[in-house]
RODO-2510 file (C-alpha; in nm, 4 decimals, decimal comma):
residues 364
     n   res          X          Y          Z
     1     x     0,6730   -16,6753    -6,4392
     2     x     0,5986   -16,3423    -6,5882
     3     x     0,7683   -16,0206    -6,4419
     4     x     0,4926   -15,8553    -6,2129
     5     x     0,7476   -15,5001    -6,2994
     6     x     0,6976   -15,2848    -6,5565
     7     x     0,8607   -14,9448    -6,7017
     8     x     0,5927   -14,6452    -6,5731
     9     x     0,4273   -14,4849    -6,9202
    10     x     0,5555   -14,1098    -6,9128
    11     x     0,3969   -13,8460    -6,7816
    12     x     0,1718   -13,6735    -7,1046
    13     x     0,2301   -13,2982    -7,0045
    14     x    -0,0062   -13,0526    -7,0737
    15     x     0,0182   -12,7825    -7,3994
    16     x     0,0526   -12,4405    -7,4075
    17     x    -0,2100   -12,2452    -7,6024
    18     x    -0,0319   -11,8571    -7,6120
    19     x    -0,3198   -11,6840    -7,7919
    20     x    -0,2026   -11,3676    -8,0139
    21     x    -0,3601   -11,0993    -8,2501
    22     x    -0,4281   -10,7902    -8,3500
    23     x    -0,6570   -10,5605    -8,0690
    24     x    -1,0097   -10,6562    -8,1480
    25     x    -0,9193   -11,0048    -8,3563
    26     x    -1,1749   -11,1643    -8,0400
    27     x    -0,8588   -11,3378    -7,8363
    28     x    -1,0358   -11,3338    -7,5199
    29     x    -1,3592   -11,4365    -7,6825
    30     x    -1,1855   -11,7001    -7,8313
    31     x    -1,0056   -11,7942    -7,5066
    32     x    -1,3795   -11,8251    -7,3376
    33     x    -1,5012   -12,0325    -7,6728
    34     x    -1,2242   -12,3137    -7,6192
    35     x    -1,2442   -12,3157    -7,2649
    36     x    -1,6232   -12,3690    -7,2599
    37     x    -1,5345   -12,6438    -7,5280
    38     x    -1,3015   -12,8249    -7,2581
    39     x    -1,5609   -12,8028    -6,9666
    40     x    -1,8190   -12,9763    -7,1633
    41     x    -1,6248   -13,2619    -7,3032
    42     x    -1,7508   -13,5801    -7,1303
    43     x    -1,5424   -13,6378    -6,8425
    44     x    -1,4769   -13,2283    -6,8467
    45     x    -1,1274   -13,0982    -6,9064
    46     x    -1,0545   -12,7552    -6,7735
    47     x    -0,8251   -12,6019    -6,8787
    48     x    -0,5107   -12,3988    -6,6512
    49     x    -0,5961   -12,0114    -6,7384
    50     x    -0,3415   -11,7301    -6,7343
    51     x    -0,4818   -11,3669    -6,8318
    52     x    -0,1266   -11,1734    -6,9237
    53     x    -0,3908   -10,8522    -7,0172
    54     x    -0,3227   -10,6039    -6,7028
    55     x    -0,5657   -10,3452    -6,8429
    56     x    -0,8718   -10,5371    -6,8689
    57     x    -1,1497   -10,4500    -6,6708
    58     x    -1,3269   -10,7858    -6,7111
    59     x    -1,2293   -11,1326    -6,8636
    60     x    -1,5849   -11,3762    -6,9726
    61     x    -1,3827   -11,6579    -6,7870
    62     x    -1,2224   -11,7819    -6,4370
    63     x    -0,8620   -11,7303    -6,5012
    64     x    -0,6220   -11,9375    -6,2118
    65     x    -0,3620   -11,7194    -6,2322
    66     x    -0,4198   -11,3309    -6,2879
    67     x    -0,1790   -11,0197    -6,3763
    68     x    -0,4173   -10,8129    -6,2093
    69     x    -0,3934   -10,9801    -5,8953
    70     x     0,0302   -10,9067    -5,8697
    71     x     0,0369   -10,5956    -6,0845
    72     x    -0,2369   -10,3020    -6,0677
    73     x    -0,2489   -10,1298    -6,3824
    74     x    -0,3976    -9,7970    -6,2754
    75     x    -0,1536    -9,7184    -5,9901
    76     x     0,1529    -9,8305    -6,2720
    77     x     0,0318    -9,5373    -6,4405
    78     x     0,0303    -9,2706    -6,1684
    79     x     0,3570    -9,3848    -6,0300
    80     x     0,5395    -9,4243    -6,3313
    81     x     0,3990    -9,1352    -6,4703
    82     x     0,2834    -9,4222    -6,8272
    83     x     0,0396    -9,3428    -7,0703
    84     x    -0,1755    -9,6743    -7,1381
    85     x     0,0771    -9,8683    -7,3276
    86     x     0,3295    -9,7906    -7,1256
    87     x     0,1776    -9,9188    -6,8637
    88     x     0,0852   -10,2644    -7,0289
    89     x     0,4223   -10,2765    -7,0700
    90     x     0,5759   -10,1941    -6,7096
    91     x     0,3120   -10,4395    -6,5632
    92     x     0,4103   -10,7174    -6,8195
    93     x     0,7851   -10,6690    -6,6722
    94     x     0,7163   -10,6911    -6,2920
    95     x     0,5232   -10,9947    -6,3476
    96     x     0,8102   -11,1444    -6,5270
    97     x     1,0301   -11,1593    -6,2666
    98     x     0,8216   -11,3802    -6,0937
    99     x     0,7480   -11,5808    -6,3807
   100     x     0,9567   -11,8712    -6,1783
   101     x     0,6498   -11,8685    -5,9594
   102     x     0,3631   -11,9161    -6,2350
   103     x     0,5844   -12,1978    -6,3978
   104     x     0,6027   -12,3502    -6,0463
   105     x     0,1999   -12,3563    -6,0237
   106     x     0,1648   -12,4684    -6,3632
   107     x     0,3572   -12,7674    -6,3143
   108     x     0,1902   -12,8380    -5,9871
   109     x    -0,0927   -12,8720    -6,1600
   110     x     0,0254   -13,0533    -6,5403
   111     x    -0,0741   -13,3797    -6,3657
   112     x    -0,4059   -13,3073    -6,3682
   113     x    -0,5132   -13,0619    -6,6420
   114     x    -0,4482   -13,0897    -7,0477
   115     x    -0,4187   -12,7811    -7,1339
   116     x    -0,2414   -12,4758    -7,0256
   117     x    -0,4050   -12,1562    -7,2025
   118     x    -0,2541   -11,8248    -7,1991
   119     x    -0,4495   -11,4721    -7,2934
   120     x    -0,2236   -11,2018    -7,4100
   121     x    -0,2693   -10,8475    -7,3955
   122     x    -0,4262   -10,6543    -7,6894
   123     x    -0,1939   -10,4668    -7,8112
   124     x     0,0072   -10,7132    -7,9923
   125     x     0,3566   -10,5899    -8,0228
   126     x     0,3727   -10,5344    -7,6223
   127     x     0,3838   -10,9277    -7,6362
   128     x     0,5618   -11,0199    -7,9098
   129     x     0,8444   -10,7287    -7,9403
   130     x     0,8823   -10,7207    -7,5407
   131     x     1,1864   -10,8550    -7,3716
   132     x     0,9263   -10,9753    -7,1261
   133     x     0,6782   -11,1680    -7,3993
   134     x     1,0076   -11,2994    -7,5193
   135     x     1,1219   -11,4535    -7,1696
   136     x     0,7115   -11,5866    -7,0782
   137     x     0,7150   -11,7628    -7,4423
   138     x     1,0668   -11,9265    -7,4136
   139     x     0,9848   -12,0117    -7,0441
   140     x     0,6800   -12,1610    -7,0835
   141     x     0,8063   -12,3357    -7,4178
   142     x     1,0954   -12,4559    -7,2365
   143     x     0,8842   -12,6457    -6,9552
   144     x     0,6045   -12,7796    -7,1645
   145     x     0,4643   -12,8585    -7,5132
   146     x     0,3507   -12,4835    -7,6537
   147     x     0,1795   -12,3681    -7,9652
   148     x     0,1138   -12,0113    -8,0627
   149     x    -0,2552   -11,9148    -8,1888
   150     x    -0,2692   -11,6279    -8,3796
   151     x    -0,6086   -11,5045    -8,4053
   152     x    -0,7278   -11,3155    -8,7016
   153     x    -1,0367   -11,0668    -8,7628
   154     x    -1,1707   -11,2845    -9,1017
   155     x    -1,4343   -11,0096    -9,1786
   156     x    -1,1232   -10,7351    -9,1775
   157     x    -0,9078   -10,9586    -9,3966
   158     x    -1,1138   -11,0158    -9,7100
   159     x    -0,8990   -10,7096    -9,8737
   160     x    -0,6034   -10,8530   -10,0174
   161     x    -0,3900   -10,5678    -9,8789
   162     x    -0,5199   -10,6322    -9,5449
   163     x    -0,4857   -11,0124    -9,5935
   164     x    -0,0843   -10,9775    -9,6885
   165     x    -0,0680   -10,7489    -9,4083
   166     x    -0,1551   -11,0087    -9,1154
   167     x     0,0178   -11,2926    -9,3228
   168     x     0,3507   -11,0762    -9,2688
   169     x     0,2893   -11,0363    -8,9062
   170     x     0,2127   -11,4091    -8,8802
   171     x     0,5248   -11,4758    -9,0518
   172     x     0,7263   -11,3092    -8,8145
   173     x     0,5911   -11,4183    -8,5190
   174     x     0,6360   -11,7802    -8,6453
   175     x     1,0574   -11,6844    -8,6993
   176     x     1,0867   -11,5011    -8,3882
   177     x     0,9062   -11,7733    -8,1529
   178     x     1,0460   -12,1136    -8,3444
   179     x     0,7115   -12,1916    -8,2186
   180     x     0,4267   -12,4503    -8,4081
   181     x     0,1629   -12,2269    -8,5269
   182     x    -0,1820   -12,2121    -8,5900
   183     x    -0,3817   -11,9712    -8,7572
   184     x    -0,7357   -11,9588    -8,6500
   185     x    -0,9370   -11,7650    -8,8293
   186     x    -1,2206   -11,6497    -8,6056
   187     x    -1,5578   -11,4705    -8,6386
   188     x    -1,6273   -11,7207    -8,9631
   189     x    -2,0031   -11,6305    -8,8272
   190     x    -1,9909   -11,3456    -8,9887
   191     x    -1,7398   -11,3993    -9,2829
   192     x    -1,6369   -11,7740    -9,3962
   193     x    -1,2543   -11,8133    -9,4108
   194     x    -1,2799   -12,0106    -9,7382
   195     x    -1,1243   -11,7188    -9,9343
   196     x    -0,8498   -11,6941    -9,7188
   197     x    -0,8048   -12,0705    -9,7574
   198     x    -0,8117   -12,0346   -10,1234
   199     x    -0,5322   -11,7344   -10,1584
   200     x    -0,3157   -11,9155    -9,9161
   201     x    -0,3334   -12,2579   -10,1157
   202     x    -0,3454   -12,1053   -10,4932
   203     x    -0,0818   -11,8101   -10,5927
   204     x    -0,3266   -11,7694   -10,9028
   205     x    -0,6065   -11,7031   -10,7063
   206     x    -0,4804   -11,4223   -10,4616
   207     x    -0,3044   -11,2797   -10,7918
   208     x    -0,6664   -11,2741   -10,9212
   209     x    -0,7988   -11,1092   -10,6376
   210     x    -0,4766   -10,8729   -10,6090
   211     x    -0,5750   -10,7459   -10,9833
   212     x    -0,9502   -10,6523   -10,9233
   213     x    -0,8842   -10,4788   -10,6574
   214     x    -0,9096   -10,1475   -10,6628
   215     x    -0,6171    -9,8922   -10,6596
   216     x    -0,3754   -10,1306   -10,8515
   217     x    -0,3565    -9,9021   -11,1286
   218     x    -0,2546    -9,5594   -11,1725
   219     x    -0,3626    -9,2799   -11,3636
   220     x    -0,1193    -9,3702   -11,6874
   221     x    -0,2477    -9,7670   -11,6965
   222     x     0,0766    -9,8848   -11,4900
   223     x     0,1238   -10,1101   -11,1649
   224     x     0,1090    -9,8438   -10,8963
   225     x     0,3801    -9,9803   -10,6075
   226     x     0,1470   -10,1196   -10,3273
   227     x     0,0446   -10,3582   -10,5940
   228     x     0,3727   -10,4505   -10,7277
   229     x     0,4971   -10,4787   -10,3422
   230     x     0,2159   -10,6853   -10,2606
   231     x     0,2814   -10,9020   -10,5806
   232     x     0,6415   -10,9468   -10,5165
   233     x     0,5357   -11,0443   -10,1352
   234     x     0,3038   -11,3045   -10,2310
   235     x     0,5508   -11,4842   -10,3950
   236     x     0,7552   -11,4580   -10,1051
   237     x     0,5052   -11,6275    -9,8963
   238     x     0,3902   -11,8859   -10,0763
   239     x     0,6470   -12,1077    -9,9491
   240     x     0,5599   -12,0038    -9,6193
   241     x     0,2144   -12,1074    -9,6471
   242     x     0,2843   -12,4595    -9,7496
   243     x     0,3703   -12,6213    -9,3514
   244     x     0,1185   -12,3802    -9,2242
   245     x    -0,1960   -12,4755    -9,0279
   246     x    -0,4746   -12,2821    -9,0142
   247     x    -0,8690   -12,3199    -8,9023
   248     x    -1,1694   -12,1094    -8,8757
   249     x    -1,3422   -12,1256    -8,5731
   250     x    -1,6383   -11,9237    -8,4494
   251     x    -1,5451   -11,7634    -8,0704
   252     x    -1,9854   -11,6646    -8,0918
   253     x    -2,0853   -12,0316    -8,1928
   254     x    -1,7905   -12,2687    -8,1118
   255     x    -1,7987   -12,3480    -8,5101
   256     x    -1,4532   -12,4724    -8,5692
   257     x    -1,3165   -12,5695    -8,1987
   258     x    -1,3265   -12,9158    -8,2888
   259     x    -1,0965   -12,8613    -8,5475
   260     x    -0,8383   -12,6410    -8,3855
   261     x    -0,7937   -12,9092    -8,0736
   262     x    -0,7128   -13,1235    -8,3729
   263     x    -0,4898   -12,8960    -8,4721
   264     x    -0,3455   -12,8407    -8,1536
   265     x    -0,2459   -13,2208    -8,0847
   266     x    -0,0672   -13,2192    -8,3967
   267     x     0,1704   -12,9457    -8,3408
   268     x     0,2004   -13,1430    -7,9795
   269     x     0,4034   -13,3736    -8,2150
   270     x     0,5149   -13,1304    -8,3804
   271     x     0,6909   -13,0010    -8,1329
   272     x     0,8381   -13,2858    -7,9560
   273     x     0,9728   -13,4022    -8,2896
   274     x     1,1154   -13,0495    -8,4487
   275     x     1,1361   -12,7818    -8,1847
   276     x     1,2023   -12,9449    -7,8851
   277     x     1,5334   -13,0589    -7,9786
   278     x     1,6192   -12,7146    -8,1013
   279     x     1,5121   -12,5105    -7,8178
   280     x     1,7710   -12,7681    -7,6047
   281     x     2,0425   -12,6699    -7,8357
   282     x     1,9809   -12,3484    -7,8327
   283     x     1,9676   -12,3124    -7,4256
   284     x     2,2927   -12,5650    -7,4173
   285     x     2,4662   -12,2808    -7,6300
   286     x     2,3200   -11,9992    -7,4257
   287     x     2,4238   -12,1948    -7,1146
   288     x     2,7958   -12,2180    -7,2487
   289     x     2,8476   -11,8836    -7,3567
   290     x     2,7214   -11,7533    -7,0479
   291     x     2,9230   -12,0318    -6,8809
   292     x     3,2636   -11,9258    -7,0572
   293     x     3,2035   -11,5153    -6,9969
   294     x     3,1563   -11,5937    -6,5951
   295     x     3,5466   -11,8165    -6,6086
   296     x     3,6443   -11,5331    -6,8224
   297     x     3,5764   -11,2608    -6,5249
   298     x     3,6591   -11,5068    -6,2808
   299     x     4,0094   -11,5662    -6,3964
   300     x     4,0349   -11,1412    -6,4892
   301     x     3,9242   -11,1274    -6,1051
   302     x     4,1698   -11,3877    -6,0051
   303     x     4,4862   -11,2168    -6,2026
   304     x     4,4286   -10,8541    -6,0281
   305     x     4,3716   -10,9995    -5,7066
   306     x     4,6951   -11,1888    -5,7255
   307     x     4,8620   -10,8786    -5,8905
   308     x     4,6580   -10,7096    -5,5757
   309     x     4,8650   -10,9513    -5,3155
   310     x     5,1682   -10,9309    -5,5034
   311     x     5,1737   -10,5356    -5,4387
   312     x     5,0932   -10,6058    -5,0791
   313     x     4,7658   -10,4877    -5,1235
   314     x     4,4389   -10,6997    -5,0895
   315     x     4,5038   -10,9928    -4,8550
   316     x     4,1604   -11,1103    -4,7865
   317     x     4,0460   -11,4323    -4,9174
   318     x     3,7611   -11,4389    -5,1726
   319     x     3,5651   -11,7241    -5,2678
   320     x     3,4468   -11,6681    -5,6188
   321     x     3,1580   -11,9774    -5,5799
   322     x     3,0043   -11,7474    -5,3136
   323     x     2,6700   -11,6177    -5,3252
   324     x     2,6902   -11,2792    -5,2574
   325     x     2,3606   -11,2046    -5,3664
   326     x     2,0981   -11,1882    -5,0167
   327     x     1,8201   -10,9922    -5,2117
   328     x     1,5061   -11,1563    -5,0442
   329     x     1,1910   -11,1004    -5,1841
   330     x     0,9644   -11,4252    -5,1326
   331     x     0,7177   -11,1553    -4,9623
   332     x     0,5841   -11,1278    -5,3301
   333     x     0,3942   -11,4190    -5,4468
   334     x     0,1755   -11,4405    -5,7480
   335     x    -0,1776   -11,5605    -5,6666
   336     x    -0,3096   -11,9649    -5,8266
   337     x    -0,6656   -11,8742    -5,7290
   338     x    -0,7317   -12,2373    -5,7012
   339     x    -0,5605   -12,2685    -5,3459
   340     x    -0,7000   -12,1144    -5,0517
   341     x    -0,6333   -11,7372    -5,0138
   342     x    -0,3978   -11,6008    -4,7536
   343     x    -0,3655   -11,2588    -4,5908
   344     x    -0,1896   -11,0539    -4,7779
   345     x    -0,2136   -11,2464    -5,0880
   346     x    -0,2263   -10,9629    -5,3430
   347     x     0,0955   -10,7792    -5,3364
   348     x     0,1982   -10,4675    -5,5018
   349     x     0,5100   -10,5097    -5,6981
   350     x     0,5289   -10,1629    -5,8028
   351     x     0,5355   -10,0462    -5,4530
   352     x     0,6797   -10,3285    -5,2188
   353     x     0,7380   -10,2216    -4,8723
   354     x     0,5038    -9,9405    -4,7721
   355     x     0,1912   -10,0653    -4,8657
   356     x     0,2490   -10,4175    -4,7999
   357     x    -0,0545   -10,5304    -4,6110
   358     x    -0,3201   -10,3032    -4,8947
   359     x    -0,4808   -10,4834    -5,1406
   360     x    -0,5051   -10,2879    -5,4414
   361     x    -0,8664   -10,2309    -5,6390
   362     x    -0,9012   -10,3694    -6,0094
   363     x    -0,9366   -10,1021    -6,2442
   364     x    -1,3205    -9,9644    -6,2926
***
């Protein structure tokens, strides 16, 4: 008689889309393109939306989870005393300390959505050079399947100078994240992405285009250094563009969406097969190391409270496993808008305590 038991299929969990670019690459526009894309497959997929942009005044799409709804952006400003950076930045590092409670929603909810997609703020480097964009990447990355987008402006790239200069950025994105990566190359309404396709396949032909372009000659017939730098760099990079994806995709038609949702199932693999196992190493060393400097200070602790004793000194018993930390703050909660609100759901991080029952306006 056949067994009627059977071992339960795993879980598929959702992937991470972290969208980053340059400020007016069209991230958000993009982020509206692809989620459009999922609502109209046939059975619809939405998507799980986080907007990370705390100065926006507007987003073309119903985000679950919002900064804006934790962190005001305005009132960071006046009470900090920020310019508008500044500011970005502040709100990006409240948020992050309740990042435990957006990776709680989001796997509430991995059961039943396919796609977790996150929209960064414009400025670039407040995200990817941030302690706090560091600690939301390797969070998210280390809960679920993630892939990093990095949007380019194709019309703005078409100078080889400017080209190079977002292929270096890319690059070090890719070594600071560990992350698979995707290049989508948007607004190909306006300006194909062919050429890019071209320079990153054949060294000959972005050499080509390096050589007619103008300003790569000085007055006395000689390589002036910008084109020698950007020479040398190329080569550089070629080997970098070998494993690298890329796709143009159209945030104004939806040309190209297709394609990067192909793109984005094969860096699932990707991931599970190359950077999964290496982000577990890395956290098992992180975990040890942090493991062997807390029975370093507990055995210090130990010695001088013996010493302590032996002087007739310190004879109260201390219990280093005890928790001696009682700071409560579960009063601040960040908002899934796809629960039922609550009173006093949005909560001011930035000034817990006396305004606690205030909800704070969005900026104009």
């Amino acid at each position: 008689m056949a067994s009627t038991s059977h071992d339960a299929a795993p879980q598929k969990k959702p992937v991470a889309i972290i969208t980053i670019g340059m400020a007016g690459s069209g991230k958000t526009t993009f982020v509206q393109r692809i989620n459009s894309y999922l609502h109209s497959k046939n059975p619809p997929s939405p998507p799980y939306i986080l907007n990370l942009d705390p100065a926006v005044a507007q987003v073309p799409f119903d985000s679950n989870i919002d900064i804006r709804d934790t962190v005001n952006y305005q009132e960071v400003m006046k009470q900090y005393n920020l310019g508008p950076n500044g500011a970005i930045l502040t709100a990006l590092n409240l948020f992050t300390t309740k990042f435990d409670q957006v990776l709680g929603l989001v796997e509430k909810r991995a059961e039943t959505v396919d796609y977790v997609i996150v929209d960064t703020p414009g400025q670039i480097e407040i995200f990817t050079w941030s302690a706090s964009g560091a600690i939301i990447t390797d969070a998210i990355a280390s809960s679920i399947p993630t892939v990093i987008a990095y949007v380019i402006d194709t019309p703005r790239t078409t100078a080889p100078a400017t080209f190079m200069s977002n292929m270096l950025y890319a690059c070090s994105i890719l070594y600071k994240t560990k992350l698979p990566f995707i290049l989508v190359f948007n607004k190909t309404d306006v300006q194909p992405h062919d050429f890019a396709i071209e320079w990153m396949k054949d060294f000959e032909a972005f050499q080509e285009a390096l050589a007619t372009n103008n300003g790569t000659m000085d007055g006395d017939g000689e390589s002036t250094y910008m084109h020698s730098l950007m020479h040398s760099m190329s080569m550089v990079l070629d080997e970098f563009y070998q494993n690298l994806t890329a796709v143009g995709v159209s945030s104004m038609t939806g040309d190209g969406v297709k394609e990067f949702f192909e793109a984005v199932e094969a860096s699932r693999a990707e991931y599970e097969k190359d950077y999964l196992p290496e982000l577990q190493r890395s956290r098992e060393m992180r975990e040890q190391a942090l493991q062997e400097i807390k029975d370093d200070s507990v055995n210090r602790l130990m010695k001088d409270l013996e010493l302590d004793k032996a002087k007739g000194g310190l004879r109260e018993r201390w219990d280093p496993n005890e928790d001696d930390d009682e700071d409560d703050d579960s009063d601040m909660n960040i908002i899934d808008r796809v629960d039922d609100a609550w009173p006093g759901q949005y909560i001011d991080l930035t000034n817990s305590g006396k305004s606690m029952g205030s909800n704070w306006p969005r900026p104009a």
